[in-house]
C-alpha positions in Angstrom: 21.6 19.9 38.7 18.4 21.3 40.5 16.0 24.2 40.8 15.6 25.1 44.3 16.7 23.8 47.6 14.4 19.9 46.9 14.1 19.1 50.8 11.8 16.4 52.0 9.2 17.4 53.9 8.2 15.9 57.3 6.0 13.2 56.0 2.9 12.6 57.8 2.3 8.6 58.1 -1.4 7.7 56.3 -3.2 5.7 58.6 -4.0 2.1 57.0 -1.2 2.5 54.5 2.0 1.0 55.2 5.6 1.0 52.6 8.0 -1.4 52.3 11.3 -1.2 50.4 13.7 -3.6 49.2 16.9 -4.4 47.0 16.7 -6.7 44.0 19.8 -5.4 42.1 17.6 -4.8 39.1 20.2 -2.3 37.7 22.7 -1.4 40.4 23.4 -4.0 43.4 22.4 -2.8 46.7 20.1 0.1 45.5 16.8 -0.1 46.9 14.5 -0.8 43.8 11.3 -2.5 45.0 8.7 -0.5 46.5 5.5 -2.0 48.1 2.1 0.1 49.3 -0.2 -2.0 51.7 -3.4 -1.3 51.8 -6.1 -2.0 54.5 -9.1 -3.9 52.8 -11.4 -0.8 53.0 -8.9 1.2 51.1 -10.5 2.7 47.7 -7.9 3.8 44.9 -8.1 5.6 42.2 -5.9 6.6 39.4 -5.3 8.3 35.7 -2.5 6.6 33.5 -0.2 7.3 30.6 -2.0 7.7 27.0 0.9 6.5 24.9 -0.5 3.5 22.6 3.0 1.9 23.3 1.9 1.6 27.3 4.2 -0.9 29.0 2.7 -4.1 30.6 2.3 -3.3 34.0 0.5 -0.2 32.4 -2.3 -3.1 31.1 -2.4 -5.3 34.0 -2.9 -2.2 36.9 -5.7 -0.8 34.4 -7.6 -4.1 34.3 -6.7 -5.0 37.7 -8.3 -1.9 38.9 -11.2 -2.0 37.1 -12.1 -5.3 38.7 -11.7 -5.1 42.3 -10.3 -3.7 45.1 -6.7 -3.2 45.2 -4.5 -4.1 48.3 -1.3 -3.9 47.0 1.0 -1.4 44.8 3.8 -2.6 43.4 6.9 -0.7 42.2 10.0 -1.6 40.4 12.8 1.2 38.9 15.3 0.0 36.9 13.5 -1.4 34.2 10.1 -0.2 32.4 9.0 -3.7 31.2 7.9 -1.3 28.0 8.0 -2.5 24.4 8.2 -6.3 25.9 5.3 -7.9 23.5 4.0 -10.7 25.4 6.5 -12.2 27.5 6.1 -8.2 29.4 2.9 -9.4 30.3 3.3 -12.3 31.7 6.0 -11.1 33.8 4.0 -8.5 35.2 1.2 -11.0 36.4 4.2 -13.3 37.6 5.3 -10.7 39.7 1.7 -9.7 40.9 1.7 -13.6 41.5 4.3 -13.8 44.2 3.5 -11.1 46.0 -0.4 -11.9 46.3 1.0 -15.6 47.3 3.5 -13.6 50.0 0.4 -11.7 50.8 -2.4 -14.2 50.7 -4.7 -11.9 48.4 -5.8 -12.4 45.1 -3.3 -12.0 41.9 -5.9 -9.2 41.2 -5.4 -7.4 44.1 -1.9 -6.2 43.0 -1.0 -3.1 40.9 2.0 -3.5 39.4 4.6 0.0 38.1 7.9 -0.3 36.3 9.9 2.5 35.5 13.8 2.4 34.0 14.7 1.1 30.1 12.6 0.9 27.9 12.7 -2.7 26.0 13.8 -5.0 28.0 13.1 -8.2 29.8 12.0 -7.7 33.3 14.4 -9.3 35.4 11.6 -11.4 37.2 13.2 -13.9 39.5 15.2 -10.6 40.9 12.1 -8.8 42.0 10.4 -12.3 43.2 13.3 -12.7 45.4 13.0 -8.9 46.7 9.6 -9.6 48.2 9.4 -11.2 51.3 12.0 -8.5 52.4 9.3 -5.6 51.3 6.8 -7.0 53.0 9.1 -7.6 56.1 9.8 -3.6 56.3 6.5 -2.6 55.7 5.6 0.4 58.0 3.6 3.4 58.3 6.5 5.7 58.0 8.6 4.9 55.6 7.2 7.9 52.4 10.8 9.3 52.9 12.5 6.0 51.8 9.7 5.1 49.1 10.5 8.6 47.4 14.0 7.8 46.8 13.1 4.0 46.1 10.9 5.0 43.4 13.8 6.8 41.2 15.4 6.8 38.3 17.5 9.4 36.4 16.2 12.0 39.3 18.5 13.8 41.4 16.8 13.9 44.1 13.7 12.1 45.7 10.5 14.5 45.8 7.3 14.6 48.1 4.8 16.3 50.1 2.6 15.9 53.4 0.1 18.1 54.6 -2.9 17.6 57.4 -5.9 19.5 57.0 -9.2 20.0 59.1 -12.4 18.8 57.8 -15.2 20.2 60.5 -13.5 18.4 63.5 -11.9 15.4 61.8 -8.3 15.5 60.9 -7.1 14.4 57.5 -3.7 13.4 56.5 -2.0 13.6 52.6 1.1 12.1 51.8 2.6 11.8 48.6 5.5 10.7 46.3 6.6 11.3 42.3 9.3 10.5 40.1 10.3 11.8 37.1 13.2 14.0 35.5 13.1 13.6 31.9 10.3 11.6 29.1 8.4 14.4 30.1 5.2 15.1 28.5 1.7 15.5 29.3 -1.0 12.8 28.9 1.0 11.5 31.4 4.7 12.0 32.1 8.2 9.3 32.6 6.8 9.8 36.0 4.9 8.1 38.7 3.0 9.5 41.6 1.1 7.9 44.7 -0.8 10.4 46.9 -3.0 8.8 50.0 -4.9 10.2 52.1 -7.1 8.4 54.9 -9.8 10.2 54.6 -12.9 8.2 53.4 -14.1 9.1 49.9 -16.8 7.7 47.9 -15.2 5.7 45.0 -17.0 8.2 42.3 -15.4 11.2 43.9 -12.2 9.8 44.2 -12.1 8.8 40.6 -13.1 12.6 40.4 -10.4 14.1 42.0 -7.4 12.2 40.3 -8.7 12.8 37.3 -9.1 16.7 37.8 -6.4 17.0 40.2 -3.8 15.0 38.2 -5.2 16.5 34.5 -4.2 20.2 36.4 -1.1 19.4 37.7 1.1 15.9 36.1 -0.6 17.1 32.7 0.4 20.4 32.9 4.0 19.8 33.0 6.5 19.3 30.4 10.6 18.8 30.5 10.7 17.8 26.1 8.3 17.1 25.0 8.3 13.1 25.3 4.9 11.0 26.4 6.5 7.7 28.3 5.5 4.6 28.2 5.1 3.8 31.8 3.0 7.0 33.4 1.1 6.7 36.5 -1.0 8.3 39.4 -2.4 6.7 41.8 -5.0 8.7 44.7 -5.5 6.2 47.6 -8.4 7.0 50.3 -7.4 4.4 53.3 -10.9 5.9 54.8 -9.2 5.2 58.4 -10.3 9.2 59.7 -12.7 9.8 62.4 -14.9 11.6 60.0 -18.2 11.1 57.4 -17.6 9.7 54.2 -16.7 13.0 51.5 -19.3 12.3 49.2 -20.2 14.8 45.8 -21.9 17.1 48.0 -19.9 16.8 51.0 -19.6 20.7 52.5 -16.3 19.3 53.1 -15.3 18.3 49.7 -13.6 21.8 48.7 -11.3 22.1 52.0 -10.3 18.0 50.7 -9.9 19.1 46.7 -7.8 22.2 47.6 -5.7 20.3 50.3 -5.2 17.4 47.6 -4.7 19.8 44.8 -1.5 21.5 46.5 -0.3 18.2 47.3 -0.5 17.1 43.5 1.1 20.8 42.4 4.2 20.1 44.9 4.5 16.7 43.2 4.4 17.9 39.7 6.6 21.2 40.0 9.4 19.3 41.9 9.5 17.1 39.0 9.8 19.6 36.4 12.5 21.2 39.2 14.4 18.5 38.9 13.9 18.0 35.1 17.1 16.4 33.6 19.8 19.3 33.4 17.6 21.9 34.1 19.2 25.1 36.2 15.2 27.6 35.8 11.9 26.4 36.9 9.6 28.1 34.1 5.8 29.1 34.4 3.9 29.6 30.8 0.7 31.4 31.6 -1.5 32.1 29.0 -4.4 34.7 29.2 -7.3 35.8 27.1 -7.7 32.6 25.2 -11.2 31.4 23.2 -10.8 27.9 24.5 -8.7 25.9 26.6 -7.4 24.1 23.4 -6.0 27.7 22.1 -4.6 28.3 25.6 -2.9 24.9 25.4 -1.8 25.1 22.1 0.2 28.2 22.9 1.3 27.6 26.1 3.0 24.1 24.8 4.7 25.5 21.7 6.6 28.1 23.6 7.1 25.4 26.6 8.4 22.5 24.0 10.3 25.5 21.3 14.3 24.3 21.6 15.0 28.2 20.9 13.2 29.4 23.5 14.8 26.5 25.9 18.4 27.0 25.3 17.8 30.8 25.2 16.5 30.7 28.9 19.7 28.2 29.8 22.1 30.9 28.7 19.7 33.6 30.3 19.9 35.4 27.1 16.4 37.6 27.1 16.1 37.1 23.1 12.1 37.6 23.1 12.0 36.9 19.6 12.2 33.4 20.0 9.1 33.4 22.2 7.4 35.8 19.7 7.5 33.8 16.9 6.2 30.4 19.4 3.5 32.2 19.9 2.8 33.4 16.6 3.4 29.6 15.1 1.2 28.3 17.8 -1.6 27.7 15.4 -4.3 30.2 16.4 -6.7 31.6 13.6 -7.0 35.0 12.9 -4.7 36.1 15.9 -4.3 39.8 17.0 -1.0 40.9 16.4 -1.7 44.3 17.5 -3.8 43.4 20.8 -1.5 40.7 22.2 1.0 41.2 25.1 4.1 38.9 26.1 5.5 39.4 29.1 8.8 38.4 31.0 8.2 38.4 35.1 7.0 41.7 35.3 9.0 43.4 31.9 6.4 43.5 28.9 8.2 42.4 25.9 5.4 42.8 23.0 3.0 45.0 22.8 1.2 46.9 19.9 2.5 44.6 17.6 6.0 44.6 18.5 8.9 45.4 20.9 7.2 47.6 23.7 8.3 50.6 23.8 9.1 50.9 27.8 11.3 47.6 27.1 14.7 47.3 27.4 17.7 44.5 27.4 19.2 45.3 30.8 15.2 44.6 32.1 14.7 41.6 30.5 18.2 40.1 31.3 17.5 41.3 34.6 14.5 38.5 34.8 16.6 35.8 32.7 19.3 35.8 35.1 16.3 34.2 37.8 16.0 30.7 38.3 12.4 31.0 38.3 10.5 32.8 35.8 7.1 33.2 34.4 6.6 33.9 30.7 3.3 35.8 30.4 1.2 35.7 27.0 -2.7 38.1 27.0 -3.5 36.6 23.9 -7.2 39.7 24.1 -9.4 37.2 22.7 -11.6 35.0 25.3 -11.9 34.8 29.2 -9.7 30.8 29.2 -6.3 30.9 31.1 -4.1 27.9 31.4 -0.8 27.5 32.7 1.7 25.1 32.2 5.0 24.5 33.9 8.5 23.4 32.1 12.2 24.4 32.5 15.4 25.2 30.4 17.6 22.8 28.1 20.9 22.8 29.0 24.3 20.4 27.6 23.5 18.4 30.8 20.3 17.2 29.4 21.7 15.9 26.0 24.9 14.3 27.7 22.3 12.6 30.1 20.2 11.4 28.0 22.9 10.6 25.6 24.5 8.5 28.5 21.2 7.0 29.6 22.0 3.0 28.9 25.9 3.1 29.6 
């Protein structure tokens, strides 16, 4: 169960970044499981990973392998999340970064590993080991399609997006891929995203844009509420274009940061499309805050409120529930009488209650969508933030209920 249609786009391949997929049976037999990014030498990547304290190994190793050197190599595993794994997670991580550097002839170092799957167990090592000469073997340019289904786990579908811009003459290619359907929650997601482009970027900038990008898109999203272990996204410049290199104050650098920053909303929505069970894609907009804390802090209690969840699964428009989010939401000295809530385009609250041009057959009208905003003028300050989430429905429980069997 799905929000929207969910087709693939036509990916556009990145120049100097190939994918290779393989099989290592990690939790079904025959289901491709290992996914492998190679990257040209000059290829700069950046990336902004999950803030859980609990962060599985992979988590550690790609951090500090990052923050040494130049990466040549992703590595992805599904299946398992190598999470909660103590020290024995680690070393399997580098054991795995091990073979594939040998494969590859690059340093251990030069490998970024991702897990994603069960949390707390051993990763099945000598499996993925096995798996890589055959990833390597496949490696092409365009294979995104078969990446974006390799990379899942509980999703229902695989999710991307390509687009080619023009930067003054020069064009520029973005690819990208994400995973994720429920351990939803900001700071990062369970998700994963890659997104390459092969444009040349200076290394400062690029660090720029995925963490702006990804803290406006990934980090605005939420399916219940959970932060996962195993978040990650990863920006990769391959810098193969015909063009300059986009520096800070490149005149180019907007027509590259809104180009990107579509890319990253397509990945981050179609997650929280395909959040587990969920039948409405929901936008929380909140207007008129102080600060971008107060924004937040609104926006997320009515996005994470079970009430207000189940309530839009049954397309029941009982506004009360999101009246008393907002009013629990934690803001000092709010406004009763100056706030406005709206539903789509049916105000709900207004003057300190009900508004008096509201009525039940207009708000069920907007409940019965599968997309719809929830509106919230809090009067008090010139911040907006939105954040994106969806409904609960029995699917989700009897998913996640099922998860391990």
């Amino acid at each position: 169960m799905a929000v929207g249609p969910g087709t693939l786009p036509e990916f556009y391949p990145v120049a100097g970044i190939k994918v290779g997929i393989a099989s290592a049976g990690i939790k079904k037999p025959g289901r491709k499981d290992i996914v492998v990014f190679e990257l040209v030498p000059e290829a700069r990547v950046a990336g902004i990973f999950t803030r859980n304290q609990f962060c599985a190994a992979p988590v550690v190793l790609s951090r500090k392998h990052l923050a040494q050197g130049a990466p040549r190599y992703l590595l992805i595993n599904t299946g398992n999340a190598n999470a909660g794994t103590g020290e024995r997670g680690m070393a399997d991580a580098l054991r795995c970064c091990e073979a594939l550097a040998a494969e590859a002839s690059v340093s251990p170092d030069a490998v970024l590993p991702f897990s994603t799957g069960v949390i707390g167990e051993p990763l099945p090592v000598d499996k993925i080991v096995k798996a890589l000469p055959e990833a390597l073997a496949s490696a092409r340019e365009d294979r995104w399609a078969e990446a974006a289904s390799g990379i899942m786990t509980t999703d229902t579908r695989p999710k991307g997006a390509s687009v080619r811009v023009d930067l003054g003459g020069h064009a520029v290619t973005i690819s990208g891929i994400s995973k994720g359907a429920g351990m939803i929650r900001p700071n990062m997601a369970t998700m994963l995203g890659f997104i390459a482009t092969d444009a040349r970027i200076a290394p400062d900038v690029l660090q720029s844009l995925a963490s702006e990008l990804g803290e406006k898109s990934f980090n605005r999203i939420t399916i219940d509420g959970d932060t996962s272990t195993n978040d990650a996204c990863m920006l990769i410049a391959s810098g193969q274009y015909d063009g300059p290199e986009i520096t800070a104050d490149s005149p180019h650098l907007p027509t590259l940061r809104e180009a990107l920053r579509q890319v990253y909303l397509d990945l981050a929505h179609a997650i929280v499309r395909d959040g587990e069970g969920a039948t409405k894609f929901v936008t929380i907009d909140v207007s008129g805050a102080a600060s971008q804390q107060e924004a937040l802090d609104v926006a997320y209690t009515v996005a994470h409120s079970p009430l207000v969840k189940t309530a839009l699964f049954a397309s029941d428009p009982n506004w009360g529930r999101i009246l008393a989010a907002v009013g629990r939401a934690g803001v000092p000295d709010l406004d009763l009488g100056s706030l406005e809530i709206y539903l789509g385009d049916v105000c709900l609250v207004r003057n300190g209650g009900r508004a008096d041009d509201y009525s039940e057959d207009r708000g069920q009208r907007v409940m019965s969508q599968e997309e719809i905003t929830i509106a919230i003028d809090l009067k008090r300050g010139s911040v907006q933030e939105t954040v994106w989430t969806c409904d609960f429905s029995h699917d989700y429980v009897t998913i996640n209920a099922e998860y391990r069997t």
